[in-house]
PAZAPA-4460 file (N, C-alpha, C; in steps of 0.05 Angstrom, whole numbers, plus 32768, in hexadecimal, padded with zeros to 4 digits):
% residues 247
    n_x    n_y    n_z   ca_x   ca_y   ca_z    c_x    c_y    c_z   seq   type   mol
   8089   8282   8052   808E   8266   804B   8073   8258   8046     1      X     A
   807D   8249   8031   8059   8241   802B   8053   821F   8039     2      X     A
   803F   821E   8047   803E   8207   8054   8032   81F0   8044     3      X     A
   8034   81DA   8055   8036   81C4   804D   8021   81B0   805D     4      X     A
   8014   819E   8052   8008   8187   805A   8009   8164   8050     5      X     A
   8016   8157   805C   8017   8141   805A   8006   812B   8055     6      X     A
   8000   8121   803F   7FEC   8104   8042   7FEF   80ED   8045     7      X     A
   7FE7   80D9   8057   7FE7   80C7   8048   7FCD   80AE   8053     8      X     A
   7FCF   808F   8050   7FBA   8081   8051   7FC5   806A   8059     9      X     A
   7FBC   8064   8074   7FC4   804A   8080   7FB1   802E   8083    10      X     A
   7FB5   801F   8085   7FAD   8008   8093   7FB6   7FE9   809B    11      X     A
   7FC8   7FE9   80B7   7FD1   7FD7   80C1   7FEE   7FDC   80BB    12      X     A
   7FF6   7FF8   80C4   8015   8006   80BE   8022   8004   80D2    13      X     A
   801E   7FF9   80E6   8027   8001   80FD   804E   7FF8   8102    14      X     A
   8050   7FEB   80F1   8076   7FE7   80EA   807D   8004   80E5    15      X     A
   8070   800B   80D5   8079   801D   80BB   807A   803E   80BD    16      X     A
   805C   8040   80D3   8053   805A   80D7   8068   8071   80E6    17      X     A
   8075   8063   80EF   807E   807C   810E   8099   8081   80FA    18      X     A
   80AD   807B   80F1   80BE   807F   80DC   80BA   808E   80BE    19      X     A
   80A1   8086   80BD   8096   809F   80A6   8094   80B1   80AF    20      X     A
   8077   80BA   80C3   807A   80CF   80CF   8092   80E5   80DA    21      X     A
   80A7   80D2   80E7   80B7   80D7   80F4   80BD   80EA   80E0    22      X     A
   80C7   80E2   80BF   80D4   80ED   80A9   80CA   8106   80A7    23      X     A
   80AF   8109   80AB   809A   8122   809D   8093   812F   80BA    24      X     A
   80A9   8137   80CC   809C   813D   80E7   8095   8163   80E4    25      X     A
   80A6   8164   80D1   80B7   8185   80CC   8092   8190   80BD    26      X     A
   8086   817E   80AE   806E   8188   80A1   8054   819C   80AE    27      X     A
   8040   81AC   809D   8036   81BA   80B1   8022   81B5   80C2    28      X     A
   8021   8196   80B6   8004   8189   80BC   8003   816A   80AB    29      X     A
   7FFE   8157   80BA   7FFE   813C   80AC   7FDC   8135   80B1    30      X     A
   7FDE   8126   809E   7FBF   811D   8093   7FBE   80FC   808D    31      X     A
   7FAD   80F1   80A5   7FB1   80CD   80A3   7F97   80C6   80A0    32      X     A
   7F96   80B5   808B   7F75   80A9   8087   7F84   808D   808F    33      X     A
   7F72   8081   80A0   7F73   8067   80AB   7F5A   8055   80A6    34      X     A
   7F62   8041   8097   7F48   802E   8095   7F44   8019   80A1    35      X     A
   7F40   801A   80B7   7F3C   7FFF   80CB   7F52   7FF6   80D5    36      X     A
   7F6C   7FF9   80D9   7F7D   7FED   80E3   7F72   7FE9   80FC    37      X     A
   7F84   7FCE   8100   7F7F   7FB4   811F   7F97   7FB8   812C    38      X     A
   7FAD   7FC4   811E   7FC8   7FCC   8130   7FC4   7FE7   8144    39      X     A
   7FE0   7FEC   8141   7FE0   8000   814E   7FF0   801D   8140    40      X     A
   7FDF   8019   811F   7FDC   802C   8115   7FD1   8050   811E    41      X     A
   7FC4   804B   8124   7FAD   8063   8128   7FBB   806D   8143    42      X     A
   7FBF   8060   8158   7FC8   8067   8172   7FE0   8079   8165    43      X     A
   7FF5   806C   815B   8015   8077   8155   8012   808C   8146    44      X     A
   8000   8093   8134   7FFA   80A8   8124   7FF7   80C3   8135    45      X     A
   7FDD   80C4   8144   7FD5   80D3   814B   7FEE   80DB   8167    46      X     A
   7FF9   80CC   8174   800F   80D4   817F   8024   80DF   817C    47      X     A
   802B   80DB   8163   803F   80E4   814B   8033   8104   8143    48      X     A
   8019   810C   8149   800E   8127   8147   7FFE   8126   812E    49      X     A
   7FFC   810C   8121   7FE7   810C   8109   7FCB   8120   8107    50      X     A
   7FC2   8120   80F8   7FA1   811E   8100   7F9D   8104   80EF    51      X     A
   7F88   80EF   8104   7F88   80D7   80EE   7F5C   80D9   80EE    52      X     A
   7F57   80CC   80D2   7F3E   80D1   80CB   7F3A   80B5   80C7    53      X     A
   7F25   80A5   80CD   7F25   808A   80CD   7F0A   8086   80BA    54      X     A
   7F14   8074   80A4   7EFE   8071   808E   7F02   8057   808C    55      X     A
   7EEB   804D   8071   7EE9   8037   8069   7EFE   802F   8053    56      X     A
   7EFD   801F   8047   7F11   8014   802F   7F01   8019   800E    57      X     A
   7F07   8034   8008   7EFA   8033   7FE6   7F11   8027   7FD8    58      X     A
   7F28   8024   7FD5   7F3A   8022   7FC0   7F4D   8037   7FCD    59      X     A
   7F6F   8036   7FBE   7F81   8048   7FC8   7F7A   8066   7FB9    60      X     A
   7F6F   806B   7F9F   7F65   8081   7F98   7F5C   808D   7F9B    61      X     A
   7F42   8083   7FAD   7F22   8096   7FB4   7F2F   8094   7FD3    62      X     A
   7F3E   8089   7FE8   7F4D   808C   7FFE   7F5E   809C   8000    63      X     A
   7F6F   80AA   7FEA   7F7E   80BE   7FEB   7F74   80CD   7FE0    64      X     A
   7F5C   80D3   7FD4   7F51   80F0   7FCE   7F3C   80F7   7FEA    65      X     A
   7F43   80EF   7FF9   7F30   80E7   8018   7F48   8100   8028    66      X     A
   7F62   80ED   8025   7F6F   80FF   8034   7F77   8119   802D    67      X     A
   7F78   8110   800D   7F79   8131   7FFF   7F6B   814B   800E    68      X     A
   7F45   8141   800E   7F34   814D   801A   7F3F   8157   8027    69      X     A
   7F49   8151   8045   7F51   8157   805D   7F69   8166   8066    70      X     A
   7F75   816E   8046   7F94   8178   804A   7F84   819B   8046    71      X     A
   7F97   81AF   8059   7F8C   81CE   805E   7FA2   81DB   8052    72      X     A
   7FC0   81C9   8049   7FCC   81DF   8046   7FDD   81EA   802E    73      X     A
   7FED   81F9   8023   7FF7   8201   800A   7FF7   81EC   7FF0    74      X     A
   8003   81DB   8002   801C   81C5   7FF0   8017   81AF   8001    75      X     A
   8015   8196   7FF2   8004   8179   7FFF   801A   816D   7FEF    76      X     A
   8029   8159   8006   8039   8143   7FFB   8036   8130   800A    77      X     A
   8027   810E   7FF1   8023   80FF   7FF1   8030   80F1   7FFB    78      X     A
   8024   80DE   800F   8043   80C9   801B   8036   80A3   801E    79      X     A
   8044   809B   801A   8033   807F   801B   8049   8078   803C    80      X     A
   8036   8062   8056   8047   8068   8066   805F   804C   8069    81      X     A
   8065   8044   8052   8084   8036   8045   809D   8041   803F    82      X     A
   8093   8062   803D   80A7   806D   8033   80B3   8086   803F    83      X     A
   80C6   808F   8040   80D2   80AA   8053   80E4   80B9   8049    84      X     A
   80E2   80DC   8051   80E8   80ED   803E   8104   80FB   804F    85      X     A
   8118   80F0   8041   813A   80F6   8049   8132   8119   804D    86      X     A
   814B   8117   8066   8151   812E   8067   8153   814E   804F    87      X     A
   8163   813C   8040   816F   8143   8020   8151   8154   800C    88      X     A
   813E   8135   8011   8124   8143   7FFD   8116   8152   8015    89      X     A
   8115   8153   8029   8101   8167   8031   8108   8184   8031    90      X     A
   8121   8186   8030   812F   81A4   8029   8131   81AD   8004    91      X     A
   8134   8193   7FFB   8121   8195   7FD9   8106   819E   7FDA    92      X     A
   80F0   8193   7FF1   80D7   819F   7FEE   80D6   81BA   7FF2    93      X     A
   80E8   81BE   800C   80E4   81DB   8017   80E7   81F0   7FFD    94      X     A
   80FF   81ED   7FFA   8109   81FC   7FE5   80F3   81FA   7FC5    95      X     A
   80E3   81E6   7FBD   80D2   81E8   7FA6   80BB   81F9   7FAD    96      X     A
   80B4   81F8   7FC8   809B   8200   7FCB   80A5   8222   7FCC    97      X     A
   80B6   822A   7FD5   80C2   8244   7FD8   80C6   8258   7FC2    98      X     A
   80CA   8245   7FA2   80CF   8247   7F8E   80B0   8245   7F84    99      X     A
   80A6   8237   7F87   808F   822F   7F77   8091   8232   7F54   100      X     A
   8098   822E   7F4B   80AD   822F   7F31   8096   8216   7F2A   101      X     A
   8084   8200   7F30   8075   81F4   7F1F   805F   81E5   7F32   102      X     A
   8042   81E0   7F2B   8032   81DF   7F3B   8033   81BC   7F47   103      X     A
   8041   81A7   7F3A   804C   8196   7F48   806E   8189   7F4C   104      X     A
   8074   817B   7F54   808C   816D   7F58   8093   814F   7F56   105      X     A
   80A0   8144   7F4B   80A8   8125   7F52   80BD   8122   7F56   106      X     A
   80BB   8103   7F6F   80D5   80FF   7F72   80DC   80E9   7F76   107      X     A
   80FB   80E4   7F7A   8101   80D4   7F65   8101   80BE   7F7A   108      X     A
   80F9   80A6   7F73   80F5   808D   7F94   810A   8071   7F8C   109      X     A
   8115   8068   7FA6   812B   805D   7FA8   811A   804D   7FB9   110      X     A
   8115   8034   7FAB   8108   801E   7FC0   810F   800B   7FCB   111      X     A
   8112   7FFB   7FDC   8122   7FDD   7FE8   8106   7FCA   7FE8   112      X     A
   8114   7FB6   7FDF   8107   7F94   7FE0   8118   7F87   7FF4   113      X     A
   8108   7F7B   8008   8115   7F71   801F   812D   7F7F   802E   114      X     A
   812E   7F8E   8027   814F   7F9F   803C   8165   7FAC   8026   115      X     A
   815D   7FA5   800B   816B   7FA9   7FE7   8163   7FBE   7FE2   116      X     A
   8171   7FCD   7FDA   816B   7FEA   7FC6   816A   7FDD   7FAA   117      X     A
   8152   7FE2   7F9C   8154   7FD7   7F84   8157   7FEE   7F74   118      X     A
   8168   7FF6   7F5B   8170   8004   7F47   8167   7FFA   7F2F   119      X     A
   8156   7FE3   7F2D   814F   7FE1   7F0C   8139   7FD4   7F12   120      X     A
   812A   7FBA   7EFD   8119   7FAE   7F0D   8100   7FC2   7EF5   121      X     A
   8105   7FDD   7EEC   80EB   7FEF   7EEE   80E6   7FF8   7F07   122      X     A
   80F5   7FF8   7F1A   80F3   8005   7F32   80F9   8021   7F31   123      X     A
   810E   802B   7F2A   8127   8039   7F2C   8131   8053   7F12   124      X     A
   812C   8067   7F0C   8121   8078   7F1D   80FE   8078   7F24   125      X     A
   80F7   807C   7F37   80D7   8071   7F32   80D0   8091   7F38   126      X     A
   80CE   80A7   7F1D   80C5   80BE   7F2A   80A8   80C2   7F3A   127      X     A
   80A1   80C8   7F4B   8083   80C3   7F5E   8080   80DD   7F56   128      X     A
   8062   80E4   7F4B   8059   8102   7F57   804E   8107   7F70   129      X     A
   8061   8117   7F86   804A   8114   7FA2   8053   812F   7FA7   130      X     A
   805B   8146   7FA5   8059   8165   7FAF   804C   816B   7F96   131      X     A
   802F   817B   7FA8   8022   818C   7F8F   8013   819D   7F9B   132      X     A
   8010   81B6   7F97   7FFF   81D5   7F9F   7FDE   81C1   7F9F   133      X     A
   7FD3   81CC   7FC0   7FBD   81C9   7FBF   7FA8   81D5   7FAB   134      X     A
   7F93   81BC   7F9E   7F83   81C2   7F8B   7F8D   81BF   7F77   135      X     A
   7FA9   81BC   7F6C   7FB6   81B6   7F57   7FBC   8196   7F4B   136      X     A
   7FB1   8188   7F5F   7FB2   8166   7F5B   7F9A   8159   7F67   137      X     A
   7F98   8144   7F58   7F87   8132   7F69   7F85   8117   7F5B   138      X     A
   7F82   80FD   7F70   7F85   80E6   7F6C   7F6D   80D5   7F5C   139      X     A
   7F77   80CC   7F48   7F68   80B0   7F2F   7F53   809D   7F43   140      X     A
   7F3B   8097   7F46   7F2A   808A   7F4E   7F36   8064   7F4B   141      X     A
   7F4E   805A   7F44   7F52   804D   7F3E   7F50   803B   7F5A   142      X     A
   7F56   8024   7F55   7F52   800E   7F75   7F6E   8006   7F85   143      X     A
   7F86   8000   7F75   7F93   8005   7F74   7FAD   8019   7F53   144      X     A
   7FC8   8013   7F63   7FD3   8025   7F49   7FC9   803A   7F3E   145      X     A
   7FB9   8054   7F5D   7FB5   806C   7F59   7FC7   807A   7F49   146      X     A
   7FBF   8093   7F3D   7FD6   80A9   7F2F   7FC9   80C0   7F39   147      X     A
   7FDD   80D0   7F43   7FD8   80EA   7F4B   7FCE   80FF   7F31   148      X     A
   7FBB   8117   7F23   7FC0   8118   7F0D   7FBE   8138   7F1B   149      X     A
   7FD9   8143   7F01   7FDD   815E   7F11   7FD9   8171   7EFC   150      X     A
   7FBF   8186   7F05   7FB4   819E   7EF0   7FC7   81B2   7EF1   151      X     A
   7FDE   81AF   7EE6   7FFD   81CC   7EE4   800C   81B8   7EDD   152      X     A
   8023   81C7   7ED3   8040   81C5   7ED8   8052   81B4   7EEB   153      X     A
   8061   819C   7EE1   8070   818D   7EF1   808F   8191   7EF3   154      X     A
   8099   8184   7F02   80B3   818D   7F0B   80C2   8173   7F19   155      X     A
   80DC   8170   7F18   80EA   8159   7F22   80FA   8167   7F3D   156      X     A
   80FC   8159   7F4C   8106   8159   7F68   8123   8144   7F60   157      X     A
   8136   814A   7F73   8152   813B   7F70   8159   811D   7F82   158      X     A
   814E   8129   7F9F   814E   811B   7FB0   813F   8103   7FAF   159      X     A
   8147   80E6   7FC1   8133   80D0   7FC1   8123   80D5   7FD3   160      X     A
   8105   80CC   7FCC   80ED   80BF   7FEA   80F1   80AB   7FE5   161      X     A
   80FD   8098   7FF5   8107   807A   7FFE   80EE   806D   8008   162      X     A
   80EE   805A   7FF6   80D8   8047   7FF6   80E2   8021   8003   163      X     A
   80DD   801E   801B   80DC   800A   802B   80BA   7FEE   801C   164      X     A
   80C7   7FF7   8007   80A7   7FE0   8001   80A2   7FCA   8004   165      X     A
   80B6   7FB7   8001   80B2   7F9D   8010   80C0   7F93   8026   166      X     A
   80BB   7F90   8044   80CC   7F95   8056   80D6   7F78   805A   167      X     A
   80C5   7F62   8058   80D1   7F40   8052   80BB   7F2F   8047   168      X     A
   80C4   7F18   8046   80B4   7F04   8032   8097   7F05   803E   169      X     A
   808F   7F02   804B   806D   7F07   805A   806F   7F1E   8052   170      X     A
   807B   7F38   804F   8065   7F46   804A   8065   7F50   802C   171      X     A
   8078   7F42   8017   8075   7F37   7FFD   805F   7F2C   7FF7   172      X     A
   8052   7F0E   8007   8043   7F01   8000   8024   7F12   8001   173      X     A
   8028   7F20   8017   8012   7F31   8028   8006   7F4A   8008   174      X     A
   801A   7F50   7FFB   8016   7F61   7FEC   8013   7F60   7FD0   175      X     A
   801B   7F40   7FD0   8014   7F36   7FAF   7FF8   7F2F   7FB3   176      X     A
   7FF3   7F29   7FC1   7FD2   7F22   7FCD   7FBE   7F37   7FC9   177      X     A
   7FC5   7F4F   7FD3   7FB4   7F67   7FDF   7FB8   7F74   7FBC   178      X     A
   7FCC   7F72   7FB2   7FC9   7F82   7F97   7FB8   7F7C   7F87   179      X     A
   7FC2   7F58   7F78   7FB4   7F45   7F71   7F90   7F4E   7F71   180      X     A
   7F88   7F4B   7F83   7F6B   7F4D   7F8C   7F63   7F64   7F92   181      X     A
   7F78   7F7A   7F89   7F6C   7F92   7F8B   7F6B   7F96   7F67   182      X     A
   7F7F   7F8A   7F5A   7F81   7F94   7F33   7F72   7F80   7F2D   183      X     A
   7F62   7F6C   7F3B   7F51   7F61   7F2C   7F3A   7F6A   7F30   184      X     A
   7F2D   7F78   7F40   7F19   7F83   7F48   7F10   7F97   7F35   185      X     A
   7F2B   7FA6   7F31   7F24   7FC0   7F1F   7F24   7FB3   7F06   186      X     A
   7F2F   7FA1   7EF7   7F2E   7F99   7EE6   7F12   7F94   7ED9   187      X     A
   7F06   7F80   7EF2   7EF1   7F76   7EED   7ED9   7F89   7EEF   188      X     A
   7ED9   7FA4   7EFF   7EC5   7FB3   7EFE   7EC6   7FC6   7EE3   189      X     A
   7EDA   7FCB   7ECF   7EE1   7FD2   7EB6   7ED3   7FBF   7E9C   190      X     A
   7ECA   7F9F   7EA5   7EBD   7F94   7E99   7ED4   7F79   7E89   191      X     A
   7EF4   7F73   7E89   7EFF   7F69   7E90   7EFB   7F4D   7E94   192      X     A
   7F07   7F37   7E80   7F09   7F1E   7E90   7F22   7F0A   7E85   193      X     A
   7F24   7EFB   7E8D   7F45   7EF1   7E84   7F38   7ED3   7E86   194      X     A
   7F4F   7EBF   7E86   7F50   7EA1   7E88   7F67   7E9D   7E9A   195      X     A
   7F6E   7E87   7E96   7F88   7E6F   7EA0   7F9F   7E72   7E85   196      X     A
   7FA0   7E7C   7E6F   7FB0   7E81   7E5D   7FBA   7E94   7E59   197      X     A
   7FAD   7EA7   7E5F   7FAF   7EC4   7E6B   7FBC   7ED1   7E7A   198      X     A
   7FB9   7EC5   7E95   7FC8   7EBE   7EA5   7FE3   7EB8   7EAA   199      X     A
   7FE8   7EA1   7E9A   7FFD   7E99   7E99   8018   7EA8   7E89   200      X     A
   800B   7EAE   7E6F   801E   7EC0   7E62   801E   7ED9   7E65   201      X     A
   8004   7EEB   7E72   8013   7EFE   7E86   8026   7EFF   7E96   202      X     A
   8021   7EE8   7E9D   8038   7EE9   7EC1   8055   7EDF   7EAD   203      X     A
   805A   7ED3   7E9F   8070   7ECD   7E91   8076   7EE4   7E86   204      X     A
   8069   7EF3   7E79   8076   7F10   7E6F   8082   7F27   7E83   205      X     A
   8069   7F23   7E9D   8069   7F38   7EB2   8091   7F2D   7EBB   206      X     A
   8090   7F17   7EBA   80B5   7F05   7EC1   80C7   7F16   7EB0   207      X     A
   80C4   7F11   7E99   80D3   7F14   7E89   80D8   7F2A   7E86   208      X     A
   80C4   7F45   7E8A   80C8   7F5E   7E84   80DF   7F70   7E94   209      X     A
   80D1   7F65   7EB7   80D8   7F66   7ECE   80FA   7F60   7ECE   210      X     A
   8102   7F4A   7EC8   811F   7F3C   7EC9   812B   7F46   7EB1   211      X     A
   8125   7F44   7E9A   8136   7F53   7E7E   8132   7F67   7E77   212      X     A
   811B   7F6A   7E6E   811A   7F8F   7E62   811F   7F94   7E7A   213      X     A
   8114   7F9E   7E92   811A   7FAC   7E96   8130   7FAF   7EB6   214      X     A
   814B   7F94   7EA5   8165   7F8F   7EB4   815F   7F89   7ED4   215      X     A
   8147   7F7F   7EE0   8151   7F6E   7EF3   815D   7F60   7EF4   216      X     A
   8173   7F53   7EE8   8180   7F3A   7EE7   819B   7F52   7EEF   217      X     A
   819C   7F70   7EF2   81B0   7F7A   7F05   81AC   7F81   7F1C   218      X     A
   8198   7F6F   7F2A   8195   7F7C   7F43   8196   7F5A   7F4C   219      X     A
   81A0   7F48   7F3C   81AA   7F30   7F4D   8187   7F23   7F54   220      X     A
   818F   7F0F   7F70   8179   7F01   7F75   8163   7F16   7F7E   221      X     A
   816C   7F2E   7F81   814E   7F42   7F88   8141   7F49   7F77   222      X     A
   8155   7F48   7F58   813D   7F43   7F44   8138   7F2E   7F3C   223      X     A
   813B   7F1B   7F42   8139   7F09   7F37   8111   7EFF   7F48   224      X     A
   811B   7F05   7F63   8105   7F05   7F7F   80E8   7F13   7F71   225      X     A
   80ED   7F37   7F6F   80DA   7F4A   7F64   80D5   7F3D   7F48   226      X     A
   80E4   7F2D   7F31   80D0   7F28   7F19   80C1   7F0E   7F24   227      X     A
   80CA   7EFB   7F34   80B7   7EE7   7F3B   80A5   7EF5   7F4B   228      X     A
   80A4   7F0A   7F62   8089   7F14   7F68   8077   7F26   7F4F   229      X     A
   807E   7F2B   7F43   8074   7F39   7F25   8058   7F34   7F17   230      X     A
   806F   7F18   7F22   8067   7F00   7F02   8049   7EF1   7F13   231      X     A
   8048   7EE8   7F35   8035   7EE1   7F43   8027   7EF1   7F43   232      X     A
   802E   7F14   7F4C   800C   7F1E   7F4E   8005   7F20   7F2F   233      X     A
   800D   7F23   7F19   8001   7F1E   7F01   7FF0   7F06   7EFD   234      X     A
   7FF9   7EF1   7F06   7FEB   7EDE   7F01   7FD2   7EDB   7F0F   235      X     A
   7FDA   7EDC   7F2B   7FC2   7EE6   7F39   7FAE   7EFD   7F37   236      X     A
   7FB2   7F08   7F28   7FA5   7F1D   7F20   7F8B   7F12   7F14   237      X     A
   7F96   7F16   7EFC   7F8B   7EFF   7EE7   7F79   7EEB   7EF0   238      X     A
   7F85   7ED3   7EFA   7F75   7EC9   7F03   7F56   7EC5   7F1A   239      X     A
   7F65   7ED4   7F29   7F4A   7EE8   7F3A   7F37   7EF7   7F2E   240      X     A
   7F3C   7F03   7F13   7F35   7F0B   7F04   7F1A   7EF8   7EF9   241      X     A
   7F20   7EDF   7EEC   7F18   7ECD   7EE2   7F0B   7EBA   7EF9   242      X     A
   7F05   7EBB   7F10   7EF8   7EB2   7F1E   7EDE   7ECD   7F31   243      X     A
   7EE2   7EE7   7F2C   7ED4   7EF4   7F31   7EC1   7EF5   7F13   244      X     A
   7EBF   7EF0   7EFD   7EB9   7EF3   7EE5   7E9D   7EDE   7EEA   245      X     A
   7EAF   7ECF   7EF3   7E9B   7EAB   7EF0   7E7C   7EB2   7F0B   246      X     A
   7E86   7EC6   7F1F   7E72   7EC2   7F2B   7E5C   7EC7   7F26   247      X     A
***
């Protein structure tokens, strides 16, 4: 049986952690890069049987090729700790890796907004690549909105990894914030600069795309919720953007 190693990258998880884990307990070995958490992240990890490695904050790209580093074994599947791997897909992993039939996997993610399974939105199917043969992947230097990029052959998995991404309105707000000022950062280190007009009709398109093309207006007031958060960290984006420019 070919083994397995788990990644992933925390900081200030401590809702979130012991239920992920919990999901990935069956793995041959889990791998936690922690960047400063003030909770009680790091404690619950390592109790949970982690090994946790405590670093600084480069970006989610150069932080998951951190944990990459640290993974020893066949097959490394990526986990963010929001999300948890059903009964259903971890017997899909077993079985791919057994097969090895292609040097990565994606699968297919079923996410909730506030306590909502959202099905459209652009949410829905959200294929993730996260099972891939060690040495056969590795993660985009990006700051945020990493991509795994995989040197072989891909493959689709059936089962969901259930994605818990926004658990209530604080931690909506918490995350339009942290994105915001993370895509303007990269923006602006690309050379990048925007205005107040810019801005605006981004975040009006980021609405519109969000709610019509791409049919939030069938997921009711949860789409209606996710295109108004859309449409804010766009704007904020942007704008942050345009005030790191000026300094």
């Amino acid at each position: 049986m070919a083994s397995l190693s788990v990644i992933l990258i925390t900081k200030n998880e401590a809702a979130n952690i012991r239920p992920c884990l919990e999901s990935v307990a069956w793995a041959d070995e889990i791998i936690v890069v922690d960047a400063g958490s003030t909770d009680d992240t790091v404690a619950i990890a390592r109790q949970m049987g982690a090994q946790v490695f405590e670093h600084d904050w480069p970006g989610f790209g150069p932080q998951k090729n951190r944990a990459l580093g640290y993974a020893g074994k066949d097959w490394i599947f990526s986990l963010d700790a929001d999300e948890r791997v059903t009964p259903q897909l971890r017997e899909e992993i077993e079985q791919a890796m057994r097969a090895a039939e292609h040097d990565g996997y994606y699968c297919p993610r079923l996410s909730q907004f506030c306590g909502k399974y959202v099905y459209h939105c652009g949410w829905y199917p959200d294929y993730v690549l996260r099972l891939f043969k060690r040495g056969a992947g590795r993660f985009s230097d990006s700051l945020v909105h990493e991509t795994l990029r995989l040197d072989g052959r891909s493959g689709r998995l059936k089962n969901h990894l259930l994605h818990y991404s926004y658990l209530t309105p604080d931690d909506v707000e918490r995350k339009v914030e942290h994105y915001s000022s993370a895509a303007a950062q990269q923006m602006f280190q690309t050379g990048k600069n925007s205005n107040r007009t810019r801005a605006l009709l981004s975040a009006g398109w980021a609405f519109v795309r969000t709610l019509v093309l791409r049919l939030g207006f069938l997921d009711g007031v949860t789409g209606w919720r996710i295109a108004s958060m859309n449409a804010r960290t766009t704007y904020l984006k942007y704008r942050k953007l345009t005030l790191l420019a000026s300094q």
